[in-house]
N, C-alpha and C positions, 0 to 999 in steps of 0.2 A: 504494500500500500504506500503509495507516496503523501508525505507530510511535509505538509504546505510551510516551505520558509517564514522565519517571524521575519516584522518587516523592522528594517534597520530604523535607527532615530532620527525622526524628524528633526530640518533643521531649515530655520529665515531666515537670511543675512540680509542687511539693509546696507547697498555699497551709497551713500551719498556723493560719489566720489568729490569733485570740486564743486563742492556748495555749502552753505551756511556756518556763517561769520560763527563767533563764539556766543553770543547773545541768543541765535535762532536756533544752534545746534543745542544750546540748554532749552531754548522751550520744547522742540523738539523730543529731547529726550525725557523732559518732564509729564508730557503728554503719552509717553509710549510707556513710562513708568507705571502711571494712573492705570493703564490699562491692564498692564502686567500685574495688579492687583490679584487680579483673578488668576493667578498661576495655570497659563496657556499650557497645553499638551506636547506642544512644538516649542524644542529648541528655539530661541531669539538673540539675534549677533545684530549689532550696529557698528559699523562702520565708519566712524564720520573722517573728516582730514587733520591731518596731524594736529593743526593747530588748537583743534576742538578735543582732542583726546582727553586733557586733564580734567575740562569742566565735566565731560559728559561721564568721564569717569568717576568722579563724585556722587554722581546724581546718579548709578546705575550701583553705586555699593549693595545700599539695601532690599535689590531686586533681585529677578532670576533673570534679568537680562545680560547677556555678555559684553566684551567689547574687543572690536580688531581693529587691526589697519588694513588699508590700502595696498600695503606696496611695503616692502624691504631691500635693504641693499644686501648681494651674497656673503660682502665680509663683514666682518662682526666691527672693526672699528678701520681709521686710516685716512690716509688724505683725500675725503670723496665729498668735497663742498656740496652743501644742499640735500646731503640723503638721510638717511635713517639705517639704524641697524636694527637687527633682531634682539639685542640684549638691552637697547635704548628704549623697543617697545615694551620687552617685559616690564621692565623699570616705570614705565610710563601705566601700567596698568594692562596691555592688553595680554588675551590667551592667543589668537586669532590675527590671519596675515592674508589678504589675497595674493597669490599670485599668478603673475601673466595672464593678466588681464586683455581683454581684447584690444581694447584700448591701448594700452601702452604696447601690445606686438604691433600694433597699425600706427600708433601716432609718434611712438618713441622709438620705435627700432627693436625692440626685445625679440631675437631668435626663442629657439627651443632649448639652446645650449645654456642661453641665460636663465631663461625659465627652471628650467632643472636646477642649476648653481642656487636660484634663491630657495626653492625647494628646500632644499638640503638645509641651508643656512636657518631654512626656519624651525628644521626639524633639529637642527643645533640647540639652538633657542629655548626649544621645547615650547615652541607655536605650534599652535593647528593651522597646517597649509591649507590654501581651498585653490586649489590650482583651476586656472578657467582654461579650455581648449572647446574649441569649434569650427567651422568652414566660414569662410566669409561666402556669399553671394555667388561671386562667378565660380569659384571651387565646386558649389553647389552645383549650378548648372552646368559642368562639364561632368559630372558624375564622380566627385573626389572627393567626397566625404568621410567615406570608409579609410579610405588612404592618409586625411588630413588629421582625421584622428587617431588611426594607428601609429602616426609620427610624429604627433604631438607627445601622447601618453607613454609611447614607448620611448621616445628620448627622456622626460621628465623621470621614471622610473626603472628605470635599466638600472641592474644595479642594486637597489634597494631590497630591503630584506621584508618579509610580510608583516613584520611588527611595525616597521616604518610605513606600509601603503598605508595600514590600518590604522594609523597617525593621522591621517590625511582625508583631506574631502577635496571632489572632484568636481567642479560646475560645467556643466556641457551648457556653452552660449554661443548659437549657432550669431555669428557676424553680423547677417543681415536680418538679425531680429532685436539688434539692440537699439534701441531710443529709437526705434524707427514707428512702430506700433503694431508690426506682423508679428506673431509667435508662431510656431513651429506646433505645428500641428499634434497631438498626445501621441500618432500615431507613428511621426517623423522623431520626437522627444524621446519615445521607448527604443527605437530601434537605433537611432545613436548613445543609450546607456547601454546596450546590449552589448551594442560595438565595443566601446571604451571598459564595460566587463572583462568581454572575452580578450582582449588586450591586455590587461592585468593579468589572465589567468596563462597568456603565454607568456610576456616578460617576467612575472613573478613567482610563479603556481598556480594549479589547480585549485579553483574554489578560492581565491583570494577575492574575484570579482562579485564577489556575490555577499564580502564580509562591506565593501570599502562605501562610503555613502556618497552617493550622484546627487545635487542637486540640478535642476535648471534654470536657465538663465534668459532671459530677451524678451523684452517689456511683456514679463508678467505683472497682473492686474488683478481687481478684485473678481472680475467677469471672467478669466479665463483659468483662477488658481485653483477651484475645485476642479475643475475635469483635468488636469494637469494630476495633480496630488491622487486620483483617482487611484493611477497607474501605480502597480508595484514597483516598478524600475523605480519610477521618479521619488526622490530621498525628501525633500524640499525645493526652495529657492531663493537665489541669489539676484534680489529685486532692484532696482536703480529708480527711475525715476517714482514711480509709486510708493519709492521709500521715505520719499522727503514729505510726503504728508501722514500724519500719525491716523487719520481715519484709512485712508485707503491700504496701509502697510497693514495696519491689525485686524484689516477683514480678511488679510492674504495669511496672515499667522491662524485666524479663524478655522478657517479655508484648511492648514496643514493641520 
């Protein structure tokens, strides 16, 4: 008789990436506080940018809410004006690190090779990496997505021992789903964590992919987070612009 896998922990990350001064990211999180009252079901991570980290870290002591960054630099310290380290974040309050963000492989230059280096550095740290990979648009439509994420994942992870995947969370954000307003269909979402599964289970081991938690990523909302969350594949989400209002994020935390 086959006995249906429990399903892994839910988990919302709210990336605000560059948005709200220190002022707006404290009402912000005093609002998402209020709500966390009720002790949600679902894991909840906020994001906000560096400058806002200490306020919002205050004001998230006495919750169940968590708190990450954006973005790490792969050595721990050294002459790299403008960045942040992994040991400056713990220092700073967070558990929690995106990395290689869609964003920053398209706008800043970030390969697979960097990708993977902060990986590691965060798992130094002893951060939760939430690594993002996905196809951008035209990848899509030549038929490279299998491809795009087999080399994404398996660059980031080569290497790595199953105690370390299992470290780690993994956002599938398909390119041309982000801040645009298209998502990716439940049926195109499932079948790219399958992928990014069975890629763990060859870079890593057998059954690794089935321990490691997939969120998704690309303007999810409050209209599309239940049939999304539906799916066993889907772990959570890692929400952007719907995260910067405290009513629409908490129907998506709802919703998980």
């Amino acid at each position: 008789m086959n006995v249906a896998r429990p399903r892994r922990p839910r988990l919302v990350a709210g990336n605000w990436k560059m948005n709200k001064t220190v002022p707006e990211a404290e009402a912000l999180a005093r609002a998402l506080v209020e709500r966390a009252a009720q002790r949600p079901a679902a894991q909840v991570l906020l994001c906000p940018p560096f400058t806002a980290l200490g306020a919002v870290r205050g004001l998230l002591a006495q919750s169940p809410l968590m708190l990450g960054a954006q973005n790490l630099h792969p050595e721990a310290s050294g002459s790299y004006t403008g960045e942040v380290s992994g040991p400056m974040l713990i220092t700073a309050g967070c558990r929690w690190v995106i990395v290689g963000h869609s964003e920053r492989r398209q706008l800043l230059g970030e390969d697979d090779a960097l990708v993977a280096r902060k990986l590691r550095a965060a798992l130094r740290a002893e951060l939760t990496p939430i690594v993002c990979v996905g196809e951008t648009l035209a990848e899509r439509e030549r038929d490279e997505t299998v491809k795009v994420l087999e080399r994404q994942v398996g660059i980031a992870f080569e290497g790595l021992d199953r105690a370390a995947a299992c470290a780690s969370v993994i956002a599938y954000e398909p390119v041309w789903a982000i801040g645009t307003g298209r998502v990716a269909t439940a049926a195109q979402a499932v079948s790219a964590h399958r992928r990014i599964r069975a890629t763990l289970d060859r870079v890593i081991g057998a059954g690794i992919g089935g321990d490691v938690t997939i969120l998704y990523g690309g303007s999810v909302s409050p209209s599309n987070a239940a049939e999304l969350f539906a799916e066993h594949e889907i772990d959570g989400a890692l929400v952007g612009g719907a995260s910067l209002d405290a009513g629409s994020f908490w129907s998506i935390v709802e919703a998980a």
